[in-house]
C-alpha positions as CSV (number, residue, x, y, z in Angstrom):
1,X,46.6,52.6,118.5
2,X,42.9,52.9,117.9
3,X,43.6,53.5,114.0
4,X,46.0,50.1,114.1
5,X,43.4,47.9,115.9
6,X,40.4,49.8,113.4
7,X,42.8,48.1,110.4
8,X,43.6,44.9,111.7
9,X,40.2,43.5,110.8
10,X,40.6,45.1,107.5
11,X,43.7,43.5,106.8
12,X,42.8,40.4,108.0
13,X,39.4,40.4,106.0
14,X,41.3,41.0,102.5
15,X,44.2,38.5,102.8
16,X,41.8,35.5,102.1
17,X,39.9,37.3,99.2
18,X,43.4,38.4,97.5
19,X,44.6,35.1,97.7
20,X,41.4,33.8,96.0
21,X,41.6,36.9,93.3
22,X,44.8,35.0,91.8
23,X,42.9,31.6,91.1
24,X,42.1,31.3,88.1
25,X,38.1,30.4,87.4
26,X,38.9,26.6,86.6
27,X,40.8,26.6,89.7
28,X,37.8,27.9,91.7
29,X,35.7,25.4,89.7
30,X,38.0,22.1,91.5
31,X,37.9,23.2,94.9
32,X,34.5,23.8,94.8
33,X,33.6,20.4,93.5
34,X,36.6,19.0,95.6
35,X,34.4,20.8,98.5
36,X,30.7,19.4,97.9
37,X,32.5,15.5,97.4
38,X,34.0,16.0,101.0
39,X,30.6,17.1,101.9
40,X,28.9,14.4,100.6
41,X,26.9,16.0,98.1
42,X,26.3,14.5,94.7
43,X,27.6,16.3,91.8
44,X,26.5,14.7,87.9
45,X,29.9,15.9,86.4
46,X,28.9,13.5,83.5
47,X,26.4,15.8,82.4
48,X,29.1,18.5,81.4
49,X,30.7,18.2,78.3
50,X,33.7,15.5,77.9
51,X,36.4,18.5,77.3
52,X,35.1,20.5,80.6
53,X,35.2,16.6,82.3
54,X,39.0,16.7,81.5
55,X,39.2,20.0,82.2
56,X,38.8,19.5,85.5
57,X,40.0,16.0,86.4
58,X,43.2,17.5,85.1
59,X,43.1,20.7,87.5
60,X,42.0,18.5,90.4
61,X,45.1,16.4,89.7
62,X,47.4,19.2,89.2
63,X,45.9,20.9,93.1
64,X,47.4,20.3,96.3
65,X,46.7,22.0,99.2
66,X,44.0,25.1,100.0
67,X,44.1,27.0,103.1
68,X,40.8,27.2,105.0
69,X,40.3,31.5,104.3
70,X,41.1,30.6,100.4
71,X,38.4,27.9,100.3
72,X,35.9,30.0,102.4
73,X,36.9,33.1,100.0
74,X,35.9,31.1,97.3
75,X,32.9,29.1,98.7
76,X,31.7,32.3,99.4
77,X,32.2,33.9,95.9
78,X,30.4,30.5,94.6
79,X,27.4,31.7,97.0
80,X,27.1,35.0,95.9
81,X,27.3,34.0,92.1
82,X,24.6,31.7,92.9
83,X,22.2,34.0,94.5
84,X,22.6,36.5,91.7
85,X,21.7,34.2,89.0
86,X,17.9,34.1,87.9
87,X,17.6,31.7,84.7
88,X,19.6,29.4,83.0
89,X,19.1,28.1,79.6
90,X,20.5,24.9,77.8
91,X,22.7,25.3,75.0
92,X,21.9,25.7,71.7
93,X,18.4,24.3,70.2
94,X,19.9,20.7,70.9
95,X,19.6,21.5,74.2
96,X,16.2,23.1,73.8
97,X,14.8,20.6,72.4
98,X,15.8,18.3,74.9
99,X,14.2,20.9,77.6
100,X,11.6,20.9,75.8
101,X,10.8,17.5,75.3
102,X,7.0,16.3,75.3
103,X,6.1,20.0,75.8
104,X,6.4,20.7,71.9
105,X,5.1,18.6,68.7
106,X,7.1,15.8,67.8
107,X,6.5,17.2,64.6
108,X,7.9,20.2,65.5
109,X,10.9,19.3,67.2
110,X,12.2,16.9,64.3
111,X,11.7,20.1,61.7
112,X,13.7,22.2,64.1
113,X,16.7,19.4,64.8
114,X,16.3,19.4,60.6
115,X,16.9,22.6,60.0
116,X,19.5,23.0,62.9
117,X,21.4,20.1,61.5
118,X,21.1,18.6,65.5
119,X,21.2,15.4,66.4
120,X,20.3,15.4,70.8
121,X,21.1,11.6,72.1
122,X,22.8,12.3,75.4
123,X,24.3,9.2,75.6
124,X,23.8,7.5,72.3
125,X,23.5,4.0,74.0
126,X,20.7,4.7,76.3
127,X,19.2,5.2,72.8
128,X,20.3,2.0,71.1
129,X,19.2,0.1,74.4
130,X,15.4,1.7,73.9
131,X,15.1,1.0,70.3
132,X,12.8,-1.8,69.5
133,X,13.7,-4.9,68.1
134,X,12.6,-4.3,64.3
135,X,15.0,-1.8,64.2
136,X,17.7,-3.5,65.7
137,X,17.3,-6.2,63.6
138,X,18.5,-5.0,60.3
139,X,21.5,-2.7,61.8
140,X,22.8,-6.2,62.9
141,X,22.8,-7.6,59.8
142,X,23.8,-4.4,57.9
143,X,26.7,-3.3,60.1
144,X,30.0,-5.5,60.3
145,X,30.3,-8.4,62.7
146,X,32.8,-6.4,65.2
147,X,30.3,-3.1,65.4
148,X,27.2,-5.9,65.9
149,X,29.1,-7.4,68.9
150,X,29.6,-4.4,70.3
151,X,26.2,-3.9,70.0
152,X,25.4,-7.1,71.2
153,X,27.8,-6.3,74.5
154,X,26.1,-3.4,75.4
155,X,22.5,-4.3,75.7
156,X,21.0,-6.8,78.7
157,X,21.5,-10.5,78.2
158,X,18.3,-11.8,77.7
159,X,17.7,-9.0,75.0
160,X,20.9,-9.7,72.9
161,X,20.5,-13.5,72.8
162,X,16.9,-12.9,71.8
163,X,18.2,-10.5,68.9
164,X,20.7,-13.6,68.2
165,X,17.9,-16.4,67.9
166,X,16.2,-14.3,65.3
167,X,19.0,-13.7,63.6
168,X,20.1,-15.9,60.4
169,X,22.5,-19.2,61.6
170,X,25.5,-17.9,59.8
171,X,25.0,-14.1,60.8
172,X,24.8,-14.9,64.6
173,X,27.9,-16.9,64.3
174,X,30.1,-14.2,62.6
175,X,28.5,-12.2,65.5
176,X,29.1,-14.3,68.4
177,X,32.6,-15.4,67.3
178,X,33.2,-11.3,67.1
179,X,32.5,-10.8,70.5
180,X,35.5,-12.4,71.5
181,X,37.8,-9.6,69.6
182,X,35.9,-6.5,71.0
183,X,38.1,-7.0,74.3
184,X,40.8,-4.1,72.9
185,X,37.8,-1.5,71.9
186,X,38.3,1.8,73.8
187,X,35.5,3.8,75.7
188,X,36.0,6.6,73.1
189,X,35.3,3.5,70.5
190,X,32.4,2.2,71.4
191,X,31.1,5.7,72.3
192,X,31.5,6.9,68.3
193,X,29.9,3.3,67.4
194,X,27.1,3.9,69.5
195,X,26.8,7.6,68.4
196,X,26.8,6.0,65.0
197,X,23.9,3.4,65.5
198,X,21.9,5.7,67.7
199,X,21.6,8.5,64.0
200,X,20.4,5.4,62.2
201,X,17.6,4.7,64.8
202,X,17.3,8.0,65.0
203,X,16.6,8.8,60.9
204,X,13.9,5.9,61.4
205,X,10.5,7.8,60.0
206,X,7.7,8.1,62.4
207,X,5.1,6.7,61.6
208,X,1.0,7.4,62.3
209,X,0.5,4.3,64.0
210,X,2.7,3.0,67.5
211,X,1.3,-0.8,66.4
212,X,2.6,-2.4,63.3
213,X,-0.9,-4.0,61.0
214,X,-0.9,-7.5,62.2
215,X,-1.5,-5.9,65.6
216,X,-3.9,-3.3,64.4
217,X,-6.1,-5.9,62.6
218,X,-5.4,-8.1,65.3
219,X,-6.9,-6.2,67.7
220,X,-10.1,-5.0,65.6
221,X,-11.0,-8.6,64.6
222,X,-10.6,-9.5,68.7
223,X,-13.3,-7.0,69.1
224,X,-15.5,-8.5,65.8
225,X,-18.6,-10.8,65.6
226,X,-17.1,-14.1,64.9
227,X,-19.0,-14.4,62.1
228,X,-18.0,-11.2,60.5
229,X,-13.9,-12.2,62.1
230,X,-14.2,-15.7,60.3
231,X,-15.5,-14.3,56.9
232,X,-12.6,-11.1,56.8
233,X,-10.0,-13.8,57.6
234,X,-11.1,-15.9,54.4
235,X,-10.4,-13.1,52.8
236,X,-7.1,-12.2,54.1
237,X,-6.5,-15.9,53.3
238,X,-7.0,-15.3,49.4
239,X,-5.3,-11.8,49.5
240,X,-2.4,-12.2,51.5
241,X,-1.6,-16.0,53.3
242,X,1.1,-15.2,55.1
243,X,-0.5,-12.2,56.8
244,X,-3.7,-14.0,57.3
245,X,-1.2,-16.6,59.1
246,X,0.1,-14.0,61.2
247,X,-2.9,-12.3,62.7
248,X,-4.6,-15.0,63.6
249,X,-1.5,-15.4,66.0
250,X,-2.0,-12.1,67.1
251,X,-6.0,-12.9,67.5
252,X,-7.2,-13.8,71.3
253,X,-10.8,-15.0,71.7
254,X,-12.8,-17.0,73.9
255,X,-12.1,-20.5,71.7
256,X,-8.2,-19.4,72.2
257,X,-8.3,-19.5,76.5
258,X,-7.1,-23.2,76.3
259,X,-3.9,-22.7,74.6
260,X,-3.4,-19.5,76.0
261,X,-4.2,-19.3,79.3
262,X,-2.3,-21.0,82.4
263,X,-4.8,-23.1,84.2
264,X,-3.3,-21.7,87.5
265,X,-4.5,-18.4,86.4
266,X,-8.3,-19.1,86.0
267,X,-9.1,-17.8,89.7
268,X,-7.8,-14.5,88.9
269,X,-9.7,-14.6,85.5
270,X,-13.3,-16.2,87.2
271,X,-12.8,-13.1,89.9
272,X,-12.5,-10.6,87.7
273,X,-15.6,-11.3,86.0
274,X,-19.2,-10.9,87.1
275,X,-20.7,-13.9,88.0
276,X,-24.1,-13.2,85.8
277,X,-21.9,-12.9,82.9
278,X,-19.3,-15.6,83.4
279,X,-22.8,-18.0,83.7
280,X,-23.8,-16.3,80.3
281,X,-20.6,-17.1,78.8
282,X,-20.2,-20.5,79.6
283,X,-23.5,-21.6,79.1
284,X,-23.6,-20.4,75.6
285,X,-20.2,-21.8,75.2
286,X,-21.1,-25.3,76.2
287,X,-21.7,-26.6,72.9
288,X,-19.8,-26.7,69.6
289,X,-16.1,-25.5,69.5
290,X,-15.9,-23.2,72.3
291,X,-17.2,-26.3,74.8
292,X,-13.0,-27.1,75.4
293,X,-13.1,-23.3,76.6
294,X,-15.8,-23.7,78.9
295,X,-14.1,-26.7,80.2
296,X,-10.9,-25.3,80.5
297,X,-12.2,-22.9,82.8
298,X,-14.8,-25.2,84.9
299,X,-12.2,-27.9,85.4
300,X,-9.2,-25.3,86.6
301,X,-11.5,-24.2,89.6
302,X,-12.3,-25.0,92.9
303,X,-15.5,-28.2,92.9
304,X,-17.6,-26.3,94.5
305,X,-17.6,-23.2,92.4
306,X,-17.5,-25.0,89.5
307,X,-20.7,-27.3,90.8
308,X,-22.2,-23.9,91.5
309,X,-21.8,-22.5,87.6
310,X,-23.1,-25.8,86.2
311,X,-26.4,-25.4,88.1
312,X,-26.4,-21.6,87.4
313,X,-25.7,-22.6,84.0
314,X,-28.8,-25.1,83.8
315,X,-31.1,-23.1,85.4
316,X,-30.6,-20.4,82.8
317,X,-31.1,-22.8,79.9
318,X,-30.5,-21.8,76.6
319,X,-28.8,-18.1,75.8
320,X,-29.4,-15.8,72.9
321,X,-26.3,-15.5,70.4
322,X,-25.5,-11.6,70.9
323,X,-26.4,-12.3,74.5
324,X,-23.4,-15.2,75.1
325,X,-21.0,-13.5,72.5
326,X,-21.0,-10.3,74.5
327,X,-20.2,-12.3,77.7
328,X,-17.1,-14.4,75.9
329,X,-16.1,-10.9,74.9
330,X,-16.4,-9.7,78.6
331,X,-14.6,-12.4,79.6
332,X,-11.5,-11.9,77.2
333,X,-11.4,-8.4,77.6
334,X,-11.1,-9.3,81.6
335,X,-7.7,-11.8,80.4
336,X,-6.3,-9.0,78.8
337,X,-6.5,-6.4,81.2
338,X,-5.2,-8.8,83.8
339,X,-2.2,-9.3,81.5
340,X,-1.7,-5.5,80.4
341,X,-1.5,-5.1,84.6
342,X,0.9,-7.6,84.7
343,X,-1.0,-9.9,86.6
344,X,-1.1,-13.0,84.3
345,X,1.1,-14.0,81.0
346,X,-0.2,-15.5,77.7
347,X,1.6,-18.2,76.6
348,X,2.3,-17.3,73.2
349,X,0.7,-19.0,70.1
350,X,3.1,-21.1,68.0
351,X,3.8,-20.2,64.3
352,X,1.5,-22.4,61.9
353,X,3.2,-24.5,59.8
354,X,3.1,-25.0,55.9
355,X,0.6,-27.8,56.5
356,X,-1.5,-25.9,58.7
């Protein structure tokens, strides 16, 4: 008797582990998952790879019923796997790399996807939908209409119908009229089209600089003497019109506030900058061609304050050239870090005609 009841246990102990010995591994892989989504746990299947995805939604289907000693058999075999494992590592150097992202060169990682004859997107569209419009651009008018609206279809709104007004007339209507036949186009379809685009953005050369020139020289001549930014855009005017044309677009100075500033935003502007060298800046502004920026600025605040400036502004009379064009600069560097923050826009500057 004491040997029978000594083996019960025994017995009783094994029967769920034998019955979990016959499962097969992708077996044990459903009920586990099936396990965590009744527990409420979230499991990123769409991080394995499509064949293990169908792997398993197939197994899933083909499952009916577990006991509870199988599932605990198994849960518990999960477990114990789980403990024992130290490290993982990612797949191959396309999965490497991506570990690796930011830690390494970039210089680096493109020789290694080169000579590994990788391409890493995860999913190619995230990709396309992070590529800037330059590149975009010429894909559209490269690739056929139907792959365009495709592209078109899988990007935000506002970003494809901006793509479409820079696009020639005829182009965005072949494109448009397109996106009325991509209705049939399979998941597997758009996926190899969007694998496709993202290895064109993707062979794009890096480049040393992240702005293209017209910023670069936009930006310098912001920061110039206006006497020195006036004579180097004569010359750009001699050597080059149509990039002359298009950085003085780029160009924000103290004359530019007018055009560019919303008068609701002067407050934000007039707090963010000293009031010594706001005073400076307008009183050496109150003459010639900047005046209209100095009364852009007076007349968009409250009476008082602006009452208040005038008199500060008389009192300190007349103001030394470096002295004012250091404030104007203060000033315009305070507008542009309120819009790099996000706290004001600049209306943008429209395109000068021939006749300009």
């Amino acid at each position: 008797m004491a040997e029978s009841n000594s083996l019960a246990p025994l017995s009783q102990d094994r029967q769920p582990r034998h019955a979990a010995a016959k499962l097969t591994r992708r077996q044990k892989a459903a009920i586990i998952v099936r396990f965590l989504l009744n527990e409420g746990a979230e499991v990123r299947l769409g991080d394995l790879p499509e064949q293990l995805q169908e792997q398993l939604t197939t197994q899933m289907g083909a499952m009916r019923y577990v006991d509870r000693a199988t599932l605990a058999a198994v849960v518990s075999e999960f477990a114990g796997e789980l403990e024992g494992m130290g490290l993982t590592f990612p797949r191959g150097v396309a999965g490497a790399l991506s570990a690796l992202d930011g830690r390494i060169s970039p210089q680096t990682a493109a020789r290694l996807r080169k000579e590994a004859g990788v391409r890493q997107f995860g999913d190619p569209w995230d990709l396309v939908r992070r590529a800037e419009t330059g590149h975009l651009l010429p894909i559209l008018q490269a690739e056929s209409a139907e792959v365009a609206a495709v592209l078109l279809s899988k990007l935000e709104v506002t970003r494809a119908a901006d793509l479409l007004a820079r696009l020639p007339g005829d182009v965005a209507r072949r494109i448009t009229y397109a996106v009325s036949q991509t209705e049939a186009i399979t998941p597997e379809a758009a996926d190899r089209i969007g694998l496709a685009l993202a290895a064109q953005i993707h062979d794009v050369p890096e480049t040393a600089f992240d702005a293209d020139p017209v910023e670069r020289v936009g930006e310098i001549l912001n920061y110039s003497p206006a006497a020195t930014r006036d004579s180097l855009l004569e010359g750009l005017d001699e050597a080059d019109s149509d990039f002359a044309a298009r950085v003085r677009q780029a160009i924000f100075t103290f004359v530019h506030i007018p055009v560019r500033l919303d008068p609701l935003d002067v407050p934000k502007v007039v707090r963010q900058v000293d009031r010594g060298v706001l005073v400076t800046a307008l009183a050496a502004a109150r003459a010639g061609d900047l005046a209209p920026a100095a009364d852009f600025i007076l007349d968009n605040m409250s009476k008082r304050m602006a009452e208040a400036l005038r008199d500060a502004m008389e009192e300190l009379g007349e103001v030394k050239a470096r002295d004012g064009e250091e404030a104007m600069t203060e000033v315009v560097n305070a507008i542009r870090q309120l819009e790099a923050e996000g706290d004001i826009t600049l209306r943008q500057p429209e395109a000068e005609t021939a006749e300009d």
